[in-house]
HTML snippet that shows the backbone in 3Dmol.js (N, CA, C, O; Angstrom):
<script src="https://3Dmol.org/build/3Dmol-min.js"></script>
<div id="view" style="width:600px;height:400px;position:relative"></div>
<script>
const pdb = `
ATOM      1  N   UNK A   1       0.396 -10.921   5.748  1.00  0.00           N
ATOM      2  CA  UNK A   1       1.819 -10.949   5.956  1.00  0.00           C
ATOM      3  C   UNK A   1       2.385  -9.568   5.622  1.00  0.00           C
ATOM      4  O   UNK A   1       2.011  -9.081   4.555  1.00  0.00           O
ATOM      5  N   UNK A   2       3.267  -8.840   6.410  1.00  0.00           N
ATOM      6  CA  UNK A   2       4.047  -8.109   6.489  1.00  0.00           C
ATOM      7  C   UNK A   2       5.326  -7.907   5.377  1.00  0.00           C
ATOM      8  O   UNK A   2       6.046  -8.858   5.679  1.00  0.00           O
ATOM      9  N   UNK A   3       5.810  -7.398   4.580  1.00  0.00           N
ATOM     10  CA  UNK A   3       7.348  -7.496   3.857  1.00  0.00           C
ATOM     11  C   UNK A   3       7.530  -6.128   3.584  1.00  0.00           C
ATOM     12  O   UNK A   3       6.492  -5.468   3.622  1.00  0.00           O
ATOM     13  N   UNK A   4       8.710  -5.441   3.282  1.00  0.00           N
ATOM     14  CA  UNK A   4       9.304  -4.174   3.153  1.00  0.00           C
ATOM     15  C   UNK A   4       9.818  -4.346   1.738  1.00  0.00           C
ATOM     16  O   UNK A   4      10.352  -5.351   1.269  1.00  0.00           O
ATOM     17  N   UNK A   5       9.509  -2.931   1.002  1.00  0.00           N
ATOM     18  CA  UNK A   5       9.841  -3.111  -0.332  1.00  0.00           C
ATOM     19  C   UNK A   5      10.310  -1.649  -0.233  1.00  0.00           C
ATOM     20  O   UNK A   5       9.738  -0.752   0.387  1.00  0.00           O
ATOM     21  N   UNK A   6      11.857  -1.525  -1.207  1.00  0.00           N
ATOM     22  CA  UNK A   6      12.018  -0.169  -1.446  1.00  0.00           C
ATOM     23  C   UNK A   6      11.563   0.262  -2.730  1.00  0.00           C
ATOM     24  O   UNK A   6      11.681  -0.553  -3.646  1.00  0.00           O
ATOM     25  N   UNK A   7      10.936   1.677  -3.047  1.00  0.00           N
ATOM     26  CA  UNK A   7      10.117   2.058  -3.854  1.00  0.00           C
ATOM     27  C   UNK A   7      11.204   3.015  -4.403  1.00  0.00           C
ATOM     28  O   UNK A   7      12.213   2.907  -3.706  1.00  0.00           O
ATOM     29  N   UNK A   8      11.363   3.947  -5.440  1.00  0.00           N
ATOM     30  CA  UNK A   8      12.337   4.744  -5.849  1.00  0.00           C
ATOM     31  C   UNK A   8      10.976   6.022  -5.787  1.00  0.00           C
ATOM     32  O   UNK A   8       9.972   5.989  -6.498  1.00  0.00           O
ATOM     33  N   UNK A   9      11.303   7.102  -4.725  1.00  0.00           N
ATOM     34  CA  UNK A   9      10.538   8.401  -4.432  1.00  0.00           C
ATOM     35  C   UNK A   9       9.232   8.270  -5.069  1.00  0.00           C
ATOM     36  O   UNK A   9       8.208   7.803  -4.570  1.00  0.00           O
ATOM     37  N   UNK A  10       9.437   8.827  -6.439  1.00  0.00           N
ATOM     38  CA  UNK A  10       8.753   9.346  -7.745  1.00  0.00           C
ATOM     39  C   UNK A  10       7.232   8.145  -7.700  1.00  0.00           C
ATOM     40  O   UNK A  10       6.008   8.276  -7.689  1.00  0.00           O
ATOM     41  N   UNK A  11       8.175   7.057  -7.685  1.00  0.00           N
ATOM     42  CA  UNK A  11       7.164   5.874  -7.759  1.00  0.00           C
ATOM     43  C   UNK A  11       6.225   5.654  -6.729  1.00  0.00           C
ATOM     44  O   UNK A  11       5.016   5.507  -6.909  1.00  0.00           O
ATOM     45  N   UNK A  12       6.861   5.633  -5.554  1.00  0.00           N
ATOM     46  CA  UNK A  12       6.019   6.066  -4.159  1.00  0.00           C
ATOM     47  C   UNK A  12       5.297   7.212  -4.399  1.00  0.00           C
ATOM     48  O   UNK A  12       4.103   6.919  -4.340  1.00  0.00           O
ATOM     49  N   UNK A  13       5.480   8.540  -4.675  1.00  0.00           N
ATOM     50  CA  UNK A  13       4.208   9.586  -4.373  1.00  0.00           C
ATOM     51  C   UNK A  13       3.324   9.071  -5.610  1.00  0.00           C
ATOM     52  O   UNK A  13       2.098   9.147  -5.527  1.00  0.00           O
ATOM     53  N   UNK A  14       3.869   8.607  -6.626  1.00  0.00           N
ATOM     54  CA  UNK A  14       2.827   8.272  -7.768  1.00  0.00           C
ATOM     55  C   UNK A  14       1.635   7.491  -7.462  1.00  0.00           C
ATOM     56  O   UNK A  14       0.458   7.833  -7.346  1.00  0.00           O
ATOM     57  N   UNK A  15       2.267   6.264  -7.350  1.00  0.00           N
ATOM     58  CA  UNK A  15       1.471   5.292  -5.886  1.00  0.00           C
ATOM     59  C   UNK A  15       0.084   5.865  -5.083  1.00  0.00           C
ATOM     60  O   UNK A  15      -1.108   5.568  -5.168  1.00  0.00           O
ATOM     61  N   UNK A  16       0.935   6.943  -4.171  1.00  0.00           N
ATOM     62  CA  UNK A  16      -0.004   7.277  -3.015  1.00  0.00           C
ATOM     63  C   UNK A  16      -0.978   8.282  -3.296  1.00  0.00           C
ATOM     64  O   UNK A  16      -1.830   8.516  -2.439  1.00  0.00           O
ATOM     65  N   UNK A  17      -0.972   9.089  -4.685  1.00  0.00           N
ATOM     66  CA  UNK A  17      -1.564   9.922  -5.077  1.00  0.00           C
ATOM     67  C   UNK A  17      -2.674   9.413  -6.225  1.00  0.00           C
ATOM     68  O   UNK A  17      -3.713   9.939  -6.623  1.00  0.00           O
ATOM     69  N   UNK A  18      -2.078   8.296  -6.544  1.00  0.00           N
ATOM     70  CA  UNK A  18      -3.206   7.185  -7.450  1.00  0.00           C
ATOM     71  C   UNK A  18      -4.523   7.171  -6.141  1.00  0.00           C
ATOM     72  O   UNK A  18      -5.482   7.904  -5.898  1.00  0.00           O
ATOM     73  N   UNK A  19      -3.920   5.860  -5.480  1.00  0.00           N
ATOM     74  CA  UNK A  19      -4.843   5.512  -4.446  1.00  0.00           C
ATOM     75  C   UNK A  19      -5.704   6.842  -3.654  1.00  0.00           C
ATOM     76  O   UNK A  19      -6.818   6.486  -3.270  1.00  0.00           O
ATOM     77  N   UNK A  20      -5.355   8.342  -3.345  1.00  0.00           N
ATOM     78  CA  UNK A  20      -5.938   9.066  -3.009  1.00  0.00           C
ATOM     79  C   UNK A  20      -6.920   9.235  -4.132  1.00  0.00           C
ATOM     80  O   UNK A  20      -8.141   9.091  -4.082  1.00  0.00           O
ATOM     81  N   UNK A  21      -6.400   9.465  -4.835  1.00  0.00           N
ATOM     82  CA  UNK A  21      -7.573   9.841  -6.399  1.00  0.00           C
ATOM     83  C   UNK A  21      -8.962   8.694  -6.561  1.00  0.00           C
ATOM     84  O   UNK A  21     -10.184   8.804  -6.669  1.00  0.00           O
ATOM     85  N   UNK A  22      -7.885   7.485  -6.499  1.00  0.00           N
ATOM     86  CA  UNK A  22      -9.355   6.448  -6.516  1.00  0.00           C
ATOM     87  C   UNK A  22      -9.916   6.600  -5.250  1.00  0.00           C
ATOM     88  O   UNK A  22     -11.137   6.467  -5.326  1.00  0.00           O
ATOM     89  N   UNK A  23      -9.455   6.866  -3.900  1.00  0.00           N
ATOM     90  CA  UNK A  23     -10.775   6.559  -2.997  1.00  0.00           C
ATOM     91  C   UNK A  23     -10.102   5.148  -1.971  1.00  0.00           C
ATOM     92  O   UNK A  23     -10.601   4.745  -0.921  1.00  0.00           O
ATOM     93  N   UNK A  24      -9.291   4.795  -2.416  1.00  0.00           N
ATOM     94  CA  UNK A  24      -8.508   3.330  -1.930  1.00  0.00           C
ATOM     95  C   UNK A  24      -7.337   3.615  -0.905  1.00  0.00           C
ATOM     96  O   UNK A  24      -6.960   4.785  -0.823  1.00  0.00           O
ATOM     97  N   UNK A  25      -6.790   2.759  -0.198  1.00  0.00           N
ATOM     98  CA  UNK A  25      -5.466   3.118   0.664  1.00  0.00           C
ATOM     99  C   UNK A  25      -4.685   2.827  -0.152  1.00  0.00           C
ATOM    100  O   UNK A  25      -5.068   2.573  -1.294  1.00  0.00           O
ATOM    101  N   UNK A  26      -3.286   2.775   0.213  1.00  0.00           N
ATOM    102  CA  UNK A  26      -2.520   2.836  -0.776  1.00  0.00           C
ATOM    103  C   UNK A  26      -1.912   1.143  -0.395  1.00  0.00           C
ATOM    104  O   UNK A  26      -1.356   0.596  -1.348  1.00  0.00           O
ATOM    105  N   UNK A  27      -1.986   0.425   0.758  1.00  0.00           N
ATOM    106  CA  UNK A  27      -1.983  -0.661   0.635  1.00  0.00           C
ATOM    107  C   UNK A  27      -2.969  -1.609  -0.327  1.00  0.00           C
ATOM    108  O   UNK A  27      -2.516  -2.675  -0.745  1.00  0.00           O
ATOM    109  N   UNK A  28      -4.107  -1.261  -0.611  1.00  0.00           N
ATOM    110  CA  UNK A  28      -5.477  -1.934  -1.239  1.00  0.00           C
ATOM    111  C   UNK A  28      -4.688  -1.427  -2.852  1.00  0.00           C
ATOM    112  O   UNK A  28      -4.717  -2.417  -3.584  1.00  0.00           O
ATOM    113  N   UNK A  29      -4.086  -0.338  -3.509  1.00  0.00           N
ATOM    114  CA  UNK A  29      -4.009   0.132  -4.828  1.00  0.00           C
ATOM    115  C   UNK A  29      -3.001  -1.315  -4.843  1.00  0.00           C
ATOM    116  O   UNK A  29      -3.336  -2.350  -5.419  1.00  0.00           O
ATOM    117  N   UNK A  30      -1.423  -1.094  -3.914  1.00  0.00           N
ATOM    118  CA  UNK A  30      -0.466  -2.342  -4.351  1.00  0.00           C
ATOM    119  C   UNK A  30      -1.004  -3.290  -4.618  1.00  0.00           C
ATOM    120  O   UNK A  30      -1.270  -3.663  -5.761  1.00  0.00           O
ATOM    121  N   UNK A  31      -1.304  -3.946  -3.414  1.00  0.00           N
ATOM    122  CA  UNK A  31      -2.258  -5.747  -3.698  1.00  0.00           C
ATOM    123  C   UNK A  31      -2.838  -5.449  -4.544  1.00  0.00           C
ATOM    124  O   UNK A  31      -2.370  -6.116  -5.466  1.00  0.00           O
ATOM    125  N   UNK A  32      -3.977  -4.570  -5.101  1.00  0.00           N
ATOM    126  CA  UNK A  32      -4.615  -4.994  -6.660  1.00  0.00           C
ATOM    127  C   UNK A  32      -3.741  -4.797  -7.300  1.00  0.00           C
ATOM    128  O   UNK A  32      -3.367  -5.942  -7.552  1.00  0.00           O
ATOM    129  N   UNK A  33      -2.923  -3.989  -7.910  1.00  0.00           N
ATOM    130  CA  UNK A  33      -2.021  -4.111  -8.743  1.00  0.00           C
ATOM    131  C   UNK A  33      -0.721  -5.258  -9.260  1.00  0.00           C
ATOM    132  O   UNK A  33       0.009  -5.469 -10.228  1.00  0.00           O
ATOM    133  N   UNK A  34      -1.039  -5.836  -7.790  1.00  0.00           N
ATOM    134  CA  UNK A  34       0.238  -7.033  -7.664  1.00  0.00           C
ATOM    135  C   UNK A  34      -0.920  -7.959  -8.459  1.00  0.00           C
ATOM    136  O   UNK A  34      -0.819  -8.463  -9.578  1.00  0.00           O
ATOM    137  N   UNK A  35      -1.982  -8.017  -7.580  1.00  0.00           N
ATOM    138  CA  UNK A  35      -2.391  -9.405  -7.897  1.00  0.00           C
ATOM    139  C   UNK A  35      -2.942  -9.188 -10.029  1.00  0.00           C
ATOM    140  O   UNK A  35      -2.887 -10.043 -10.914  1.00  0.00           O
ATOM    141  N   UNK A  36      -3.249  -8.204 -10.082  1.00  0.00           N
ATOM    142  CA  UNK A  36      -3.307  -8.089 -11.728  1.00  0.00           C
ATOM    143  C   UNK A  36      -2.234  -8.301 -12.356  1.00  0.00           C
ATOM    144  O   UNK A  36      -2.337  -9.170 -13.221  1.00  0.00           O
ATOM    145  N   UNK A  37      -0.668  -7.558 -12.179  1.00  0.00           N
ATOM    146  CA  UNK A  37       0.166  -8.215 -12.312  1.00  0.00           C
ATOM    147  C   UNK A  37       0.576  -9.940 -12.601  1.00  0.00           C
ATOM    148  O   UNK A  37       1.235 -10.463 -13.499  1.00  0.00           O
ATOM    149  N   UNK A  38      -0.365 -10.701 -11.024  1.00  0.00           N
ATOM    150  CA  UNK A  38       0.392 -12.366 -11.239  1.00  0.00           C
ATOM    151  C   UNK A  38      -0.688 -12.973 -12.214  1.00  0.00           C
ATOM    152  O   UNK A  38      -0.663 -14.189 -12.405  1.00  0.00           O
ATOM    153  N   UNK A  39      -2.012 -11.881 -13.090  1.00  0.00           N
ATOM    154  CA  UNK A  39      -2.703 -12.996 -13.496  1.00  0.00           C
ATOM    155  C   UNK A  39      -2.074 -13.394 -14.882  1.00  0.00           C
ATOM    156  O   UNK A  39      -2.397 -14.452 -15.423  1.00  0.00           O
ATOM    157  N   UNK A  40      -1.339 -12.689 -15.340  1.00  0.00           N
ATOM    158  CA  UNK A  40      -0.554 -12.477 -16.734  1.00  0.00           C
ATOM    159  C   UNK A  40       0.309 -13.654 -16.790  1.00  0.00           C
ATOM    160  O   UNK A  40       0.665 -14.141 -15.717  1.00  0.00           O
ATOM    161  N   UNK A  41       0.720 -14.214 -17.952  1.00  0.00           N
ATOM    162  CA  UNK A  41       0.987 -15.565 -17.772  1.00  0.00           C
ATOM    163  C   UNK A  41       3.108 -14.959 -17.650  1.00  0.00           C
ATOM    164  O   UNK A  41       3.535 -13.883 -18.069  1.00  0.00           O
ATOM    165  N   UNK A  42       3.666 -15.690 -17.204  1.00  0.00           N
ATOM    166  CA  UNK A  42       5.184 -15.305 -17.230  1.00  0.00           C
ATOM    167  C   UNK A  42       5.976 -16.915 -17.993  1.00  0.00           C
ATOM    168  O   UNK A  42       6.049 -18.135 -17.841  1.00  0.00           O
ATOM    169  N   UNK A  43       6.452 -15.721 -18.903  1.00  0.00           N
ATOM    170  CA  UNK A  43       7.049 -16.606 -20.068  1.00  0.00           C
ATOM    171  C   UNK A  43       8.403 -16.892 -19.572  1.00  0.00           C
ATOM    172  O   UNK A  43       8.815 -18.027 -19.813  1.00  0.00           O
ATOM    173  N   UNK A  44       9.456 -15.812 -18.701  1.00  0.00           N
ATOM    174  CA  UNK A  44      10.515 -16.039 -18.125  1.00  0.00           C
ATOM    175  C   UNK A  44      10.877 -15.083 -17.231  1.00  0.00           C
ATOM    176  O   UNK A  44      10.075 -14.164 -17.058  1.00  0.00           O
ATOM    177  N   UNK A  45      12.265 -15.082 -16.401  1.00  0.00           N
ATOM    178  CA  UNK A  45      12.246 -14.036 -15.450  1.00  0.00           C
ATOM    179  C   UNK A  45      12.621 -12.856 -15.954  1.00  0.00           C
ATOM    180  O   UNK A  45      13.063 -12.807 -17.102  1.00  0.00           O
ATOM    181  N   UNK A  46      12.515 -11.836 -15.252  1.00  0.00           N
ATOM    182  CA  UNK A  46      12.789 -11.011 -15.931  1.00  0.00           C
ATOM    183  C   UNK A  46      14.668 -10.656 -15.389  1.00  0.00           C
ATOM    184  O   UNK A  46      14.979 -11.297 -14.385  1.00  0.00           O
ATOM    185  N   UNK A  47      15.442 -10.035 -15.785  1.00  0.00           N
ATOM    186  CA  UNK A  47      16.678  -9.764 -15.731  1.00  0.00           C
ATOM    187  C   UNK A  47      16.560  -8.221 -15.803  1.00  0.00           C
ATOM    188  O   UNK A  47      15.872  -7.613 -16.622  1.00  0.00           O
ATOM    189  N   UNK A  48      17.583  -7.488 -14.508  1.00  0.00           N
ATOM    190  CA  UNK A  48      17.873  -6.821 -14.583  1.00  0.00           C
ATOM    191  C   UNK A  48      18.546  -6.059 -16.167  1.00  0.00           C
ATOM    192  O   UNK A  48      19.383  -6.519 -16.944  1.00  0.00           O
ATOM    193  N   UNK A  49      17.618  -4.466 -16.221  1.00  0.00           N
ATOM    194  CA  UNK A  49      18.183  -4.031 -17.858  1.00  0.00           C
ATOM    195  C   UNK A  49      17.365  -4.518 -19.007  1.00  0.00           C
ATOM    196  O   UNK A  49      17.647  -4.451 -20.203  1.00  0.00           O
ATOM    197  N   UNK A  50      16.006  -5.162 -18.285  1.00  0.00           N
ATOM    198  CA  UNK A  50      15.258  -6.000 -19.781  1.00  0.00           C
ATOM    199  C   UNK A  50      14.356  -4.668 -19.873  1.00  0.00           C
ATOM    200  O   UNK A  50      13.962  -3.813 -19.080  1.00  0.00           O
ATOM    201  N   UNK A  51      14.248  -4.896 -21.071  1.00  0.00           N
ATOM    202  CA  UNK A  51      12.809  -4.038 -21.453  1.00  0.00           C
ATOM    203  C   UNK A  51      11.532  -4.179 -21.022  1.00  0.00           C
ATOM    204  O   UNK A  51      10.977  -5.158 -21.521  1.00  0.00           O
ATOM    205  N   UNK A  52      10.546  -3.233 -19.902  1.00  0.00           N
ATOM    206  CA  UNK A  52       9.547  -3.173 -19.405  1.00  0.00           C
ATOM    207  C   UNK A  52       8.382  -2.909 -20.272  1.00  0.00           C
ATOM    208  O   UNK A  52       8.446  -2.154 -21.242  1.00  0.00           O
ATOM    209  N   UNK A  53       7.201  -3.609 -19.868  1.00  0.00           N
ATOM    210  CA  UNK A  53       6.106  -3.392 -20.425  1.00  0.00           C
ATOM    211  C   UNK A  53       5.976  -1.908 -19.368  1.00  0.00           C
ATOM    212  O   UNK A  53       6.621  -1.888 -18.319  1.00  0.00           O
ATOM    213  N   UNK A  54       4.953  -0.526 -19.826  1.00  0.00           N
ATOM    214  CA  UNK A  54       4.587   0.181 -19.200  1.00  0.00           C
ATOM    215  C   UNK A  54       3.496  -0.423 -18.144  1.00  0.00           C
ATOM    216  O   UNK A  54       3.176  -1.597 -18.333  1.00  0.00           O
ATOM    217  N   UNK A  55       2.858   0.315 -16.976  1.00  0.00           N
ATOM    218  CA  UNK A  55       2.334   0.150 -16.195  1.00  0.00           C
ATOM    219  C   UNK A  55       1.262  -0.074 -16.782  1.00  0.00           C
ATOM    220  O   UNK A  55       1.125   0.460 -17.883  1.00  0.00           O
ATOM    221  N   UNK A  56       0.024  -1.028 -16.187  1.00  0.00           N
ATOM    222  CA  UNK A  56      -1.501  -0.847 -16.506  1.00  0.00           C
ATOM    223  C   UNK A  56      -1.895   0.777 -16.201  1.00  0.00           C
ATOM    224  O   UNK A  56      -1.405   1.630 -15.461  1.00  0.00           O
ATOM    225  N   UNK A  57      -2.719   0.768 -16.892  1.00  0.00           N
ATOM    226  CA  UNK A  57      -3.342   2.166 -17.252  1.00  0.00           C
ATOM    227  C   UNK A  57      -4.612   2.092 -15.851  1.00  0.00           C
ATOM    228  O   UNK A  57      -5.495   1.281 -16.130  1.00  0.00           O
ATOM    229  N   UNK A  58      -4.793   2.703 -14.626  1.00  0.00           N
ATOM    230  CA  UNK A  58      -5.596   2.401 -13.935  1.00  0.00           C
ATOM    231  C   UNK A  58      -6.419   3.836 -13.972  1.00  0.00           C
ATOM    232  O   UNK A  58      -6.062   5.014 -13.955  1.00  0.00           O
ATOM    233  N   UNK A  59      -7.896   3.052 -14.040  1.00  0.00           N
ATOM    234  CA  UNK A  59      -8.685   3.892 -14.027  1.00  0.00           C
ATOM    235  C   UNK A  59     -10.194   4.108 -13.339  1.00  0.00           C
ATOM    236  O   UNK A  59     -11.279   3.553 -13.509  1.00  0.00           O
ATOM    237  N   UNK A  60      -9.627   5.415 -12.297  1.00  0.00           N
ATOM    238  CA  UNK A  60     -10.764   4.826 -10.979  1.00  0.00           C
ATOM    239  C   UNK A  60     -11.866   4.667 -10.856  1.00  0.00           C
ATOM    240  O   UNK A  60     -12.562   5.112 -11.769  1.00  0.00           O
ATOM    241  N   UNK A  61     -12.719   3.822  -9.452  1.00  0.00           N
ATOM    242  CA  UNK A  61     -14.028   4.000 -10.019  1.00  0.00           C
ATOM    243  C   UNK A  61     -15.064   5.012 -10.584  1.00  0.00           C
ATOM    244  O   UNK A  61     -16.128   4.574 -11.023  1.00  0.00           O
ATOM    245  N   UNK A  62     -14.765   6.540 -10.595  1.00  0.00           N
ATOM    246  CA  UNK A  62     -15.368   7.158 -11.298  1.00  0.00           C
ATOM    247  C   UNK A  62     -15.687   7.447 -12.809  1.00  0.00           C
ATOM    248  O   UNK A  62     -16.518   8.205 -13.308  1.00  0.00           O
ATOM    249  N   UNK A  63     -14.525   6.385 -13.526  1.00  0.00           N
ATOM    250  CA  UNK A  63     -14.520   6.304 -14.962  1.00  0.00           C
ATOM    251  C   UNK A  63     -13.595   7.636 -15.677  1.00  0.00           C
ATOM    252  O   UNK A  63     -13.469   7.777 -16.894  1.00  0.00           O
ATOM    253  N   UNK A  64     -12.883   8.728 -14.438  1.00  0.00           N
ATOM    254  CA  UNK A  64     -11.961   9.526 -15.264  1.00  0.00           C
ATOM    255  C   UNK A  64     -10.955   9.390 -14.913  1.00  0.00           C
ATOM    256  O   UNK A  64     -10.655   9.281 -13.724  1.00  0.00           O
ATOM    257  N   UNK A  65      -9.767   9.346 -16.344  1.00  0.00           N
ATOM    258  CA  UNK A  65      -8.583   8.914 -16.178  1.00  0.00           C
ATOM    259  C   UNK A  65      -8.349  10.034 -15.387  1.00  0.00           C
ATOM    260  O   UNK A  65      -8.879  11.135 -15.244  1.00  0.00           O
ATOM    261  N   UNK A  66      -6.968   9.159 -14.695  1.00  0.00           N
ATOM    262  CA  UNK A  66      -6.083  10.470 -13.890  1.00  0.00           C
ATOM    263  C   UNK A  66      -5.127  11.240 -14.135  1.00  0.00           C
ATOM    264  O   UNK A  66      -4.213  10.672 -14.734  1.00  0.00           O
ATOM    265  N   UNK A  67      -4.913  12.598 -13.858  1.00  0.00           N
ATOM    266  CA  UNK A  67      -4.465  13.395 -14.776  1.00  0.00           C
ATOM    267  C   UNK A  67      -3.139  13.385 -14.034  1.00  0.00           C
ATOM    268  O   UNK A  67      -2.955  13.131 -12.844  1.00  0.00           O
ATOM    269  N   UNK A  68      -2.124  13.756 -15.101  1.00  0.00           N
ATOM    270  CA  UNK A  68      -0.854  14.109 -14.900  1.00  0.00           C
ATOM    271  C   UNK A  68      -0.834  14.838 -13.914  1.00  0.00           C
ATOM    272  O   UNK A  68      -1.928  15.391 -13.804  1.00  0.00           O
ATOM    273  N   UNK A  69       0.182  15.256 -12.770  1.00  0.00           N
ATOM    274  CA  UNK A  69       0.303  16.258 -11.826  1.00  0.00           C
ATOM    275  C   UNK A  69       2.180  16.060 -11.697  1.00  0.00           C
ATOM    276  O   UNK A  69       2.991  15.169 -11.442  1.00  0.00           O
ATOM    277  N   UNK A  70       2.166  17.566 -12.073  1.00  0.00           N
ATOM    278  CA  UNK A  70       3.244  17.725 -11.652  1.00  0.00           C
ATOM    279  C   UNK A  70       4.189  17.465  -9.896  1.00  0.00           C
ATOM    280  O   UNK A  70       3.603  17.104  -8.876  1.00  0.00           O
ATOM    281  N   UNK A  71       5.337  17.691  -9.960  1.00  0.00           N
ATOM    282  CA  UNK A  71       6.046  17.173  -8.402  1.00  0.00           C
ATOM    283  C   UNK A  71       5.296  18.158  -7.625  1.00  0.00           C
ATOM    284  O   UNK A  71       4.605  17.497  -6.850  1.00  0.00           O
ATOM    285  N   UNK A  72       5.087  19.360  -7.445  1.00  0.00           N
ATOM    286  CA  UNK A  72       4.542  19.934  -6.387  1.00  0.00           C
ATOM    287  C   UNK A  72       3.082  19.771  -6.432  1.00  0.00           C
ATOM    288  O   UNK A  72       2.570  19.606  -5.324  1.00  0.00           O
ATOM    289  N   UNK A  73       2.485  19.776  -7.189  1.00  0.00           N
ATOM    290  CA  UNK A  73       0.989  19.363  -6.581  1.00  0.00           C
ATOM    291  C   UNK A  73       0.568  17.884  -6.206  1.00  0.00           C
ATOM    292  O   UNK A  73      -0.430  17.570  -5.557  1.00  0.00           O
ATOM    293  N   UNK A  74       1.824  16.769  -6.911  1.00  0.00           N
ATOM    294  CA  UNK A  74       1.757  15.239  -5.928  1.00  0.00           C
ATOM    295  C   UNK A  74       1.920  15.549  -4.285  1.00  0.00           C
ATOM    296  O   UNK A  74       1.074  15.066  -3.534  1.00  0.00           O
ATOM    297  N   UNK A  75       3.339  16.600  -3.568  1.00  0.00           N
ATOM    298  CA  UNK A  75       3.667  16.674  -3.063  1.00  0.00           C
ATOM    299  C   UNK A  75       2.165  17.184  -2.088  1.00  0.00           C
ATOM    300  O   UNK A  75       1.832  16.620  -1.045  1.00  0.00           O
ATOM    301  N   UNK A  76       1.471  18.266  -2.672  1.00  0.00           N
ATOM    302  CA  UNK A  76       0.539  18.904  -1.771  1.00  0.00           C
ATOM    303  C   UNK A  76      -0.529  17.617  -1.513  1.00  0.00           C
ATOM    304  O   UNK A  76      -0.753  17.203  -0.375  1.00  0.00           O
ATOM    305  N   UNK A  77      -0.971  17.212  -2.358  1.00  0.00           N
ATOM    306  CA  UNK A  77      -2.091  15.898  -2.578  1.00  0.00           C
ATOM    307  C   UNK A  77      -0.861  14.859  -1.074  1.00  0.00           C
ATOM    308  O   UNK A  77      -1.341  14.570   0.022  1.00  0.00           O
ATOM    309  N   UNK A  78       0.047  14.649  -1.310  1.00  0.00           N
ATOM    310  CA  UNK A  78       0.970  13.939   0.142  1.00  0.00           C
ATOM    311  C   UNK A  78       1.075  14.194   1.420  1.00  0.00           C
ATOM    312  O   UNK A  78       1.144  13.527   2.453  1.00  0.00           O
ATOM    313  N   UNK A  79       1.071  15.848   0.990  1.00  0.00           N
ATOM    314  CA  UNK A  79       0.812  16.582   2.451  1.00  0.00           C
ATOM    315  C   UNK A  79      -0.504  16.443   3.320  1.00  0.00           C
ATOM    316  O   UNK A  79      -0.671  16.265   4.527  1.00  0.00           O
ATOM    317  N   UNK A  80      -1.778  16.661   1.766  1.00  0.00           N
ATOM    318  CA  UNK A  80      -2.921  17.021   2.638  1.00  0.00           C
ATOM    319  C   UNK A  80      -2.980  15.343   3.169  1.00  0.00           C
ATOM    320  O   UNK A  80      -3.250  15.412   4.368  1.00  0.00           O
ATOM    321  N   UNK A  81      -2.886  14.346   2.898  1.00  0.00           N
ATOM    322  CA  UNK A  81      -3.363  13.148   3.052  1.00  0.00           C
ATOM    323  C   UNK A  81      -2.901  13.048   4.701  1.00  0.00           C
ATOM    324  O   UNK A  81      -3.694  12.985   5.640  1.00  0.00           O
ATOM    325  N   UNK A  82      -0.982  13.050   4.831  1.00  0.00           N
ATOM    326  CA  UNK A  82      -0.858  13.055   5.571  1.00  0.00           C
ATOM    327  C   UNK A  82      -1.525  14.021   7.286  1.00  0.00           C
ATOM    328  O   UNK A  82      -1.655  13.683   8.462  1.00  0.00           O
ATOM    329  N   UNK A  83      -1.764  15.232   6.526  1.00  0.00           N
ATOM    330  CA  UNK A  83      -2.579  15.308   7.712  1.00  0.00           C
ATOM    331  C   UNK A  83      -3.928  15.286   7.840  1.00  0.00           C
ATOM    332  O   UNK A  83      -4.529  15.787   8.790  1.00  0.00           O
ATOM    333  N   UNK A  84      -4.507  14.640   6.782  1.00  0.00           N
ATOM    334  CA  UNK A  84      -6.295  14.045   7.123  1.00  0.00           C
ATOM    335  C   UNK A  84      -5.691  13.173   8.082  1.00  0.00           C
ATOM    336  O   UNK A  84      -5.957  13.496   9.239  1.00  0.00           O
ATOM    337  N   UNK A  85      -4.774  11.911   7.925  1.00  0.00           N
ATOM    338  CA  UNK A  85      -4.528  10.649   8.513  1.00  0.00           C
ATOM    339  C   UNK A  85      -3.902  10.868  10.233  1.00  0.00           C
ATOM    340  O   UNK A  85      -4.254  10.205  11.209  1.00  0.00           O
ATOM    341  N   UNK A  86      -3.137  11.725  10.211  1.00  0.00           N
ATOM    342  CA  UNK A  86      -2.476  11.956  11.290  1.00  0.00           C
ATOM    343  C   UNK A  86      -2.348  12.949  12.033  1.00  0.00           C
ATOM    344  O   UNK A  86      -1.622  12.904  13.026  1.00  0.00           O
ATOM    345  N   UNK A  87      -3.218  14.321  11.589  1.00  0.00           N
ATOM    346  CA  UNK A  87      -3.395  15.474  12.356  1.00  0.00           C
ATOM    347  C   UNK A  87      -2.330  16.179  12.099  1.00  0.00           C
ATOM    348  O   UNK A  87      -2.175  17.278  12.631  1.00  0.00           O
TER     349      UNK A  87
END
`;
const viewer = $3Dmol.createViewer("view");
viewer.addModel(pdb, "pdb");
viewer.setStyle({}, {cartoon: {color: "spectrum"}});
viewer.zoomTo();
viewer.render();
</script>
């Protein structure tokens, strides 16, 4: 199934630069992440303004964490992808 989600920028290149790093598309990083997400038990909803747990710590199959990258080298890691994918 198909659905549209808006992402806030930052979170999107973060996203797409994960999944380049592991080796994964960046559709395959969401769904695992969602579905790790629903295995956690939910005590209630959450409300806009609540306090977030941080993200799972993902760490690819090569066993090294992934390193911080600043906005312009996410941006280049975005660029090159886009044109492996699309010329």
């Amino acid at each position: 199934m198909r659905t549209t989600v808006d992402l806030p920028d930052e979170l999107y290149r973060t996203l797409k630069t994960r999944a380049a790093i592991s080796g994964v598309t960046l559709r395959e990083l969401i769904q695992s992440l969602i579905e790790e997400g629903l295995k956690g038990s939910v005590t209630r909803s959450i409300e806009p303004g609540d306090a977030r747990t941080p993200p799972p710590v993902i760490i690819p199959p090569t066993g090294k964490p992934l390193p911080d990258l600043s906005p312009e080298a996410l941006h280049r890691l975005e660029e090159a992808d886009d044109v492996e994918r699309y010329g």
